[in-house]
DSSP file (Angstrom, degrees, kcal/mol; ACC not computed):
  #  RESIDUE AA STRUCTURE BP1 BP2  ACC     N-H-->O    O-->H-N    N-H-->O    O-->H-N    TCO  KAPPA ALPHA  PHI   PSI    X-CA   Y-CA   Z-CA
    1    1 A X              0   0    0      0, 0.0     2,-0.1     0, 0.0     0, 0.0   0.000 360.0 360.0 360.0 133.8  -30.3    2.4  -14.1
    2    2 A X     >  -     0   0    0      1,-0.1     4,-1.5     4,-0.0     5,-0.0  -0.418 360.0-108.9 -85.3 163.6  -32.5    5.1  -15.9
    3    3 A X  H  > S+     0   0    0      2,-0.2     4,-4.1     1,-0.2    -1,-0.1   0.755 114.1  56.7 -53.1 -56.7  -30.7    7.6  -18.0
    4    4 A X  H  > S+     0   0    0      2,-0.2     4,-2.1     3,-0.1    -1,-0.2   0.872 105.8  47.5 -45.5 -48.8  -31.4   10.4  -15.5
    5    5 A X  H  > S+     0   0    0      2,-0.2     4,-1.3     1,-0.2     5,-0.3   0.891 106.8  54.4 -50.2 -53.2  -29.9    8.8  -12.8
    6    6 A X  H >X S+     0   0    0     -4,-1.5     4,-3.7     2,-0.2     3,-2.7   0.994 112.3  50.3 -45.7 -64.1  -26.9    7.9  -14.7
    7    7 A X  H >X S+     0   0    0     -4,-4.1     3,-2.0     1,-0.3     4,-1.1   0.889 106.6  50.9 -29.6 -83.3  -26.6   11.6  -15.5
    8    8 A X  H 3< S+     0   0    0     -4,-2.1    -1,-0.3     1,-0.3    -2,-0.2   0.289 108.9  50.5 -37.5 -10.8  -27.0   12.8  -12.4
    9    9 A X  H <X S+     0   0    0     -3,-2.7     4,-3.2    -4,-1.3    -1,-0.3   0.775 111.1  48.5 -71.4 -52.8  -24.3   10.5  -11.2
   10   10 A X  H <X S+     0   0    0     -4,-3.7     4,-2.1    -3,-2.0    -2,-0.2   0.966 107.2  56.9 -41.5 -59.0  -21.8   11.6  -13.9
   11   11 A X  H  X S+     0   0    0     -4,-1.1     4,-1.0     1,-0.2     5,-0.3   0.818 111.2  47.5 -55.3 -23.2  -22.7   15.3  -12.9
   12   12 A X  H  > S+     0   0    0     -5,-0.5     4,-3.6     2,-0.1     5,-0.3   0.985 105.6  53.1 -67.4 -53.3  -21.5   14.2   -9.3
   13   13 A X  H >X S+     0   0    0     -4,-3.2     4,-1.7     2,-0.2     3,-0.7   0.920 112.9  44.4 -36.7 -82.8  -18.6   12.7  -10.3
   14   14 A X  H >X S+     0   0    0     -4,-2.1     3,-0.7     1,-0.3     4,-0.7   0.813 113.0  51.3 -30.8 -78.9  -17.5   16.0  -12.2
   15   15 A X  H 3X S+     0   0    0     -4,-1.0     4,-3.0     2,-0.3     3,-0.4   0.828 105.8  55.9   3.1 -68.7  -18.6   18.1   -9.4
   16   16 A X  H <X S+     0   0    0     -4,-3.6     4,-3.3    -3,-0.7     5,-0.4   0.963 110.5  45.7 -54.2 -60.0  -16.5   15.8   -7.4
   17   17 A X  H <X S+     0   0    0     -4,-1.7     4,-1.5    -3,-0.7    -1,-0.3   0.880 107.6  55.8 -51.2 -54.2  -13.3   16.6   -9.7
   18   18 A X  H >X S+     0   0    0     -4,-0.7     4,-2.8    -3,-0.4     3,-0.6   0.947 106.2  47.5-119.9 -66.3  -13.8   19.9   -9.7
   19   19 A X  H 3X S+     0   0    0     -4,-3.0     4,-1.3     2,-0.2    -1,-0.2   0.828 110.2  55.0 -33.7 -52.0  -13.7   20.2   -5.9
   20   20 A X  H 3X S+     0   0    0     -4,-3.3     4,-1.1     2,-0.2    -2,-0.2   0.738 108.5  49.9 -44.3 -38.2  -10.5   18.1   -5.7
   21   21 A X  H XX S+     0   0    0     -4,-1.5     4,-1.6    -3,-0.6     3,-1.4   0.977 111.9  46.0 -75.9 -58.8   -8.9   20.3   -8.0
   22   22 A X  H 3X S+     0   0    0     -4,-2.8     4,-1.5     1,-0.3    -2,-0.2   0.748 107.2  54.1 -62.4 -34.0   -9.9   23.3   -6.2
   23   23 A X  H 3X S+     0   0    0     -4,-1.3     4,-2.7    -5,-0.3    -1,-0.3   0.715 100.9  63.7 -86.7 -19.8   -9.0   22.1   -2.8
   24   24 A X  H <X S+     0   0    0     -3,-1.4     4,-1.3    -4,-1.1    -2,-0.2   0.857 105.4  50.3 -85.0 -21.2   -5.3   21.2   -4.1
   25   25 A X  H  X S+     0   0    0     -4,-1.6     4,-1.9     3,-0.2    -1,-0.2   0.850 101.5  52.1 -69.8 -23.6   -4.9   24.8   -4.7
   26   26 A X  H  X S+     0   0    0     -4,-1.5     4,-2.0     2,-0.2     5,-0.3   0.932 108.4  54.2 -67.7 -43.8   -5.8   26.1   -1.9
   27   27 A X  H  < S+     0   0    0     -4,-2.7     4,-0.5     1,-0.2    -2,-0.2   0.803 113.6  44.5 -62.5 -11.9   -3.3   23.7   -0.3
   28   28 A X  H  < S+     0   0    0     -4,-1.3     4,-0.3     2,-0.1    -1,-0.2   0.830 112.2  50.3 -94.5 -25.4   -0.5   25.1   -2.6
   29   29 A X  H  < S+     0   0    0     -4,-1.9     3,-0.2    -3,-0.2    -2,-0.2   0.878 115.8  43.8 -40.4 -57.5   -1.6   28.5   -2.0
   30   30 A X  S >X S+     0   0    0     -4,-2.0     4,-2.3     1,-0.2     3,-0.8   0.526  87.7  87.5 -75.4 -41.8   -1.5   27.9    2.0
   31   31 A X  T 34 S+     0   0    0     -4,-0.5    -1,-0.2    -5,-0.3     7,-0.2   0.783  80.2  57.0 -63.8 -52.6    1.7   26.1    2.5
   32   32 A X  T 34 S+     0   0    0     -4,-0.3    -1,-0.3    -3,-0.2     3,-0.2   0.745 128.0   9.3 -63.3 -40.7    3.9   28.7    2.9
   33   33 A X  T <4 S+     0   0    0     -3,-0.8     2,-0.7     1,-0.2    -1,-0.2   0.957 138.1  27.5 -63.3 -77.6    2.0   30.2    5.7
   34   34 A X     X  +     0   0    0     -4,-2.3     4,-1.6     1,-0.1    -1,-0.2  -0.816  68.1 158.7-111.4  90.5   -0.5   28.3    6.9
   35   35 A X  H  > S+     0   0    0     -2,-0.7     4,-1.7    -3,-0.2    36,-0.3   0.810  71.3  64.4-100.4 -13.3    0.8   24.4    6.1
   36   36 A X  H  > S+     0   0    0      2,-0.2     4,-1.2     3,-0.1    -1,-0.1   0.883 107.3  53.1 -44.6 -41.7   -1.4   22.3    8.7
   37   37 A X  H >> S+     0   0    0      1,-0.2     4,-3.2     2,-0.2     3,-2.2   0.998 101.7  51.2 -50.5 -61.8   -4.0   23.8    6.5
   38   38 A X  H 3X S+     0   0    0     -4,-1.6     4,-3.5     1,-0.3    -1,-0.2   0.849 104.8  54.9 -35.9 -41.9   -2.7   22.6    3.7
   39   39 A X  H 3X S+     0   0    0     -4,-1.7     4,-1.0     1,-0.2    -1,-0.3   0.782 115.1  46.6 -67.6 -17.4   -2.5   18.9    5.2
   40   40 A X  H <X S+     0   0    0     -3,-2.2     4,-1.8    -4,-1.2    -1,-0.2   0.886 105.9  54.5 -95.3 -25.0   -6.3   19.4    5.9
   41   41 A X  H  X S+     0   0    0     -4,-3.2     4,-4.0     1,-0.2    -2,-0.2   0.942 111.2  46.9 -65.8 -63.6   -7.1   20.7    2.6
   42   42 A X  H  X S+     0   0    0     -4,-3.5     4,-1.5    -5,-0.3    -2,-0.2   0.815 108.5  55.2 -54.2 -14.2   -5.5   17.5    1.1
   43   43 A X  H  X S+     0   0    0     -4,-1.0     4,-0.7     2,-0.2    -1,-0.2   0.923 110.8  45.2 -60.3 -61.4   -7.3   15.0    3.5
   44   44 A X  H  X S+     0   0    0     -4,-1.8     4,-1.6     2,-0.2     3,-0.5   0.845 105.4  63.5 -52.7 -41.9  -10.5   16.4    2.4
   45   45 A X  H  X S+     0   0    0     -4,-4.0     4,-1.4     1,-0.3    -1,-0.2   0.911 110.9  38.2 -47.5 -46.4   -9.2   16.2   -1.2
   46   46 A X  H  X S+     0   0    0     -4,-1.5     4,-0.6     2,-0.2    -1,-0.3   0.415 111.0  55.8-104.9  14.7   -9.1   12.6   -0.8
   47   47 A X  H >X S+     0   0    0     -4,-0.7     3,-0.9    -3,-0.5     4,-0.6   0.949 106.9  51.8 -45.7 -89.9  -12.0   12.0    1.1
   48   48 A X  H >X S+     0   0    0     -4,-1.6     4,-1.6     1,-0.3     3,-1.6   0.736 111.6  43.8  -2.0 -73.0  -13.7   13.6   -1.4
   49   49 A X  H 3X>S+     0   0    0     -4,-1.4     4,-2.6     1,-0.3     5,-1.3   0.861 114.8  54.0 -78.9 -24.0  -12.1   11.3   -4.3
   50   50 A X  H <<5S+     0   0    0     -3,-0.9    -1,-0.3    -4,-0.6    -2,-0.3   0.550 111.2  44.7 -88.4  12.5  -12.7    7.9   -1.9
   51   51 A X  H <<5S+     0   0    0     -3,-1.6    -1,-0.2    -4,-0.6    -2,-0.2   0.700 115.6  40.1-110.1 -26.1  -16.0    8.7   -1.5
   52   52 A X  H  <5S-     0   0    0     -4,-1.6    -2,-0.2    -5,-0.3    -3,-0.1   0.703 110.2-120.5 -61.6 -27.6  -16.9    9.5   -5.1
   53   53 A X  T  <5 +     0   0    0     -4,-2.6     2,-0.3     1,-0.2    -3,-0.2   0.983  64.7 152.3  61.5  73.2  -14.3    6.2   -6.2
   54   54 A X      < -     0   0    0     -5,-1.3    -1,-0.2    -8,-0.1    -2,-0.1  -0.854  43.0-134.2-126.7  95.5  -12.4    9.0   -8.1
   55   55 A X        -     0   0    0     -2,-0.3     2,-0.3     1,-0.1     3,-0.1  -0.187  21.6-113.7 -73.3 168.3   -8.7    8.5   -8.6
   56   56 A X        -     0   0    0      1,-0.1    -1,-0.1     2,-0.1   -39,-0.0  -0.632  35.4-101.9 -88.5 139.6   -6.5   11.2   -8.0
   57   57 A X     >  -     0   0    0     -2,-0.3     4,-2.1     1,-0.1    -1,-0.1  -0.078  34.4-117.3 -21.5 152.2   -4.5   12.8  -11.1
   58   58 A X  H  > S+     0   0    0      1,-0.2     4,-0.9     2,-0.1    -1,-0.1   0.923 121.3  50.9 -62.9 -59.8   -0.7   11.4  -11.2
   59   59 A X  H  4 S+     0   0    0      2,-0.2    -1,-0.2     1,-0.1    -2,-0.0   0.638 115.3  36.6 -48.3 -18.8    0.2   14.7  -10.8
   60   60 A X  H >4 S+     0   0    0      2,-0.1     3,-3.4     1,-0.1     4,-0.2   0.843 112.5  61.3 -78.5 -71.0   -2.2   15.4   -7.6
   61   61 A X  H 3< S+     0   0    0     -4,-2.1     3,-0.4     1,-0.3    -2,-0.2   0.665 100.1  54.9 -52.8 -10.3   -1.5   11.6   -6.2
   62   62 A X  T 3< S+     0   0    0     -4,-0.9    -1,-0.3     1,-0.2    -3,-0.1   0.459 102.9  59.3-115.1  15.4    2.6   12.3   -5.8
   63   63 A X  S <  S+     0   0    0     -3,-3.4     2,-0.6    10,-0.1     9,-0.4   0.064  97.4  69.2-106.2  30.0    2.0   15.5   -3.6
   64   64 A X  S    S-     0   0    0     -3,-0.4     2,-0.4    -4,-0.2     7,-0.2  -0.923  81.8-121.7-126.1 152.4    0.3   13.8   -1.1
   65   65 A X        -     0   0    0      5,-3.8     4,-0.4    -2,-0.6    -2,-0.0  -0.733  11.1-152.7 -59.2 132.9    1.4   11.0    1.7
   66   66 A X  S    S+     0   0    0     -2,-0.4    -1,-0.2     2,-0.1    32,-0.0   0.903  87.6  37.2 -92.3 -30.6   -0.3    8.3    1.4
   67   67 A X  S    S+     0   0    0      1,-0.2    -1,-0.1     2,-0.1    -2,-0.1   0.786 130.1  26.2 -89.0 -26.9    0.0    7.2    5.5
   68   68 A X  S    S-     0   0    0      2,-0.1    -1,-0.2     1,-0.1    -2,-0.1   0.641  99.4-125.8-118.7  11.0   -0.2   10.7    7.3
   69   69 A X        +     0   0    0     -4,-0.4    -4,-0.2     1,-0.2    -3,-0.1   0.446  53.0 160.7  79.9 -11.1   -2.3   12.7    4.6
   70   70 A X        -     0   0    0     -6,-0.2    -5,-3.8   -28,-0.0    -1,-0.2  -0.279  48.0-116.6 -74.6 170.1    0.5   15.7    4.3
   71   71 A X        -     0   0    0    -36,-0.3     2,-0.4    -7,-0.2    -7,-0.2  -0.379  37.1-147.2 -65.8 145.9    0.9   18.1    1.5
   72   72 A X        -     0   0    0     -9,-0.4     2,-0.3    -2,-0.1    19,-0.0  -0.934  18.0-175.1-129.2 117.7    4.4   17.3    0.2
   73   73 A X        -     0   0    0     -2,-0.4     4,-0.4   -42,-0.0     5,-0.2  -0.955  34.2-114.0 -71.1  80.2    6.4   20.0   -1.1
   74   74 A X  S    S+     0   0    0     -2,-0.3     5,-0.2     1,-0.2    -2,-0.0  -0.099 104.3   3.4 -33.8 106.4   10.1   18.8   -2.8
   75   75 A X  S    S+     0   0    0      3,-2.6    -1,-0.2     1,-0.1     4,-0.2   0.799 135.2  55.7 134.9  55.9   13.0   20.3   -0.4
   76   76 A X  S    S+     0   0    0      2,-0.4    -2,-0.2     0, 0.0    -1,-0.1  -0.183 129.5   4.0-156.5 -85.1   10.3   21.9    2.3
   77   77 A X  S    S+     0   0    0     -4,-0.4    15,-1.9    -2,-0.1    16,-0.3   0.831 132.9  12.5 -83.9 -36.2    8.3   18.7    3.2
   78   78 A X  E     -A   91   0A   0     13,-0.3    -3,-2.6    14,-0.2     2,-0.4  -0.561  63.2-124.1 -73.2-172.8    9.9   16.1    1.5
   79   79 A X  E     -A   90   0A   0     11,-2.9    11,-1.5    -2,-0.2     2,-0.6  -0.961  14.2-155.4-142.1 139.5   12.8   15.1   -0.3
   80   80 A X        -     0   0    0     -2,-0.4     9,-0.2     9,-0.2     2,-0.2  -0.947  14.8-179.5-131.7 117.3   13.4   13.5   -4.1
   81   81 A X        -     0   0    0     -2,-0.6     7,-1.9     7,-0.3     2,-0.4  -0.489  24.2-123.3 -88.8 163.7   16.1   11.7   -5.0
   82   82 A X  B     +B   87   0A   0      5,-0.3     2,-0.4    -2,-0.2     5,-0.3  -0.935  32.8 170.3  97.5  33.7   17.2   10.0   -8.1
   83   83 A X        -     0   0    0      3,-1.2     4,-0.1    -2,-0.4    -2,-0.0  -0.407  57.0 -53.6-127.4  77.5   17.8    6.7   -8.1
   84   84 A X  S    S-     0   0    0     -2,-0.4    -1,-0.2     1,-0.1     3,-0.1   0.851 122.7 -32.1  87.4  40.8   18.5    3.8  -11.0
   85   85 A X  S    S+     0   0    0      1,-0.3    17,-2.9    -3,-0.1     2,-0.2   0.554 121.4  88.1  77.6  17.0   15.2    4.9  -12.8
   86   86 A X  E    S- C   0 101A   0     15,-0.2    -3,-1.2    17,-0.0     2,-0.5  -0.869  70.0-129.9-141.9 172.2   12.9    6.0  -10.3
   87   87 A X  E     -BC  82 100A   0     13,-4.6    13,-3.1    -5,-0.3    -5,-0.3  -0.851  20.3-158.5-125.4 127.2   12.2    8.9   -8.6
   88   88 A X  E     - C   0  99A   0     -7,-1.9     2,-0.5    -2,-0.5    -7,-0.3  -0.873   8.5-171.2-101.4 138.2   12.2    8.2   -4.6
   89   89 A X  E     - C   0  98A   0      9,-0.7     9,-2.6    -2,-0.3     2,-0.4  -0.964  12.6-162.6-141.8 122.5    9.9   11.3   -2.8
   90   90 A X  E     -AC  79  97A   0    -11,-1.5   -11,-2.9    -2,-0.5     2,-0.3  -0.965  15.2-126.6-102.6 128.1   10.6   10.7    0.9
   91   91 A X  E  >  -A   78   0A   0      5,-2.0     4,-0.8    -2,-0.4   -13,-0.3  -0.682   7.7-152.1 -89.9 150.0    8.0   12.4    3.5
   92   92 A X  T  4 S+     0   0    0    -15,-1.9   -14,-0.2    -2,-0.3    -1,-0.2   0.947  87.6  58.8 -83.3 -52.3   10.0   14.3    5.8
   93   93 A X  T  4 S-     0   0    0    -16,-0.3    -1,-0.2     1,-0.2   -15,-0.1   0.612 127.6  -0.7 -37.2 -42.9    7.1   13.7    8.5
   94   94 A X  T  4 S-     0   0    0      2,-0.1    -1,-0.2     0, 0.0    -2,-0.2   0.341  90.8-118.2-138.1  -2.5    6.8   10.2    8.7
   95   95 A X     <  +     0   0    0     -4,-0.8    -3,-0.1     1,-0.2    -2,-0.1   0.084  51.3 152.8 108.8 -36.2    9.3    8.6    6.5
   96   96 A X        -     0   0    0     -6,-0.2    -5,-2.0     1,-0.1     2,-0.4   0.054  35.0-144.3 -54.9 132.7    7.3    6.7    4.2
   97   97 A X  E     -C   90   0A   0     -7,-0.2     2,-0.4    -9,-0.1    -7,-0.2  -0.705  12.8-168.1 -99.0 147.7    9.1    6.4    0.8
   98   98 A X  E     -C   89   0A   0     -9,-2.6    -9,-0.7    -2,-0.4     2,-0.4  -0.860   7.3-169.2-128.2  95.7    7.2    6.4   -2.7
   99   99 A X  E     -C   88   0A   0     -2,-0.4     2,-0.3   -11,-0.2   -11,-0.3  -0.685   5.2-175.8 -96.0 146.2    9.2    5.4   -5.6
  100  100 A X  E     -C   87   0A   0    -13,-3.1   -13,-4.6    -2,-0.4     2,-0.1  -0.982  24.5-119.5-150.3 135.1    8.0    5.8   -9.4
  101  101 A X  E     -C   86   0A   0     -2,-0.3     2,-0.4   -15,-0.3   -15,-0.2  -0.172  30.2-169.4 -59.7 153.8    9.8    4.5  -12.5
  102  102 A X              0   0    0    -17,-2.9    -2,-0.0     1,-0.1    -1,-0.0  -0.997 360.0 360.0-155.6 170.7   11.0    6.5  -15.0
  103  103 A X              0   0    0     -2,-0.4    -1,-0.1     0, 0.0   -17,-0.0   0.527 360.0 360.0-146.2 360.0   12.3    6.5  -18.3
């Protein structure tokens, strides 16, 4: 792989980030109003990172669903409990539970 190329990959990559990032504000911007949006801005977000092979921030990756793509919002669209050292964020939409340790 030539040097250029390589750049020019990187500069995608970045690019790519930079887009992701942008699209999760507009979906916190949106929700209150418009929250379908929001679920479509975050779809695209991770489009976007699966096509690029870009993982999502920790912080990005626990507001989304991972099985219906919505925006999750603690008390609005989900709910987060507490429980024995992990953090449970249930989506209100479809159910699916996400637990992360903590310490």
């Amino acid at each position: 792989m030539s040097k250029s190329r390589k750049k020019q990959k990187n500069l995608m990559k970045d690019l790519a980030k930079q887009r992701i990032e942008h699209l999760f504000k507009l979906a916190e911007a949106s929700y209150s109003v418009h929250p379908h949006r929001s679920n479509r801005y975050v779809t695209l977000a991770r489009r976007i990172g699966m096509r690029y092979r870009i993982r999502l921030p920790a912080s990005l990756r626990r507001r989304v669903c991972r099985s219906c793509n919505s925006y999750l919002v603690p008390g609005s669209s989900s709910k987060v409990r507490l429980k024995k050292g992990t953090v449970c964020i249930t989506c209100l939409s479809c159910g699916r539970k996400m637990c992360i340790p903590y310490k």
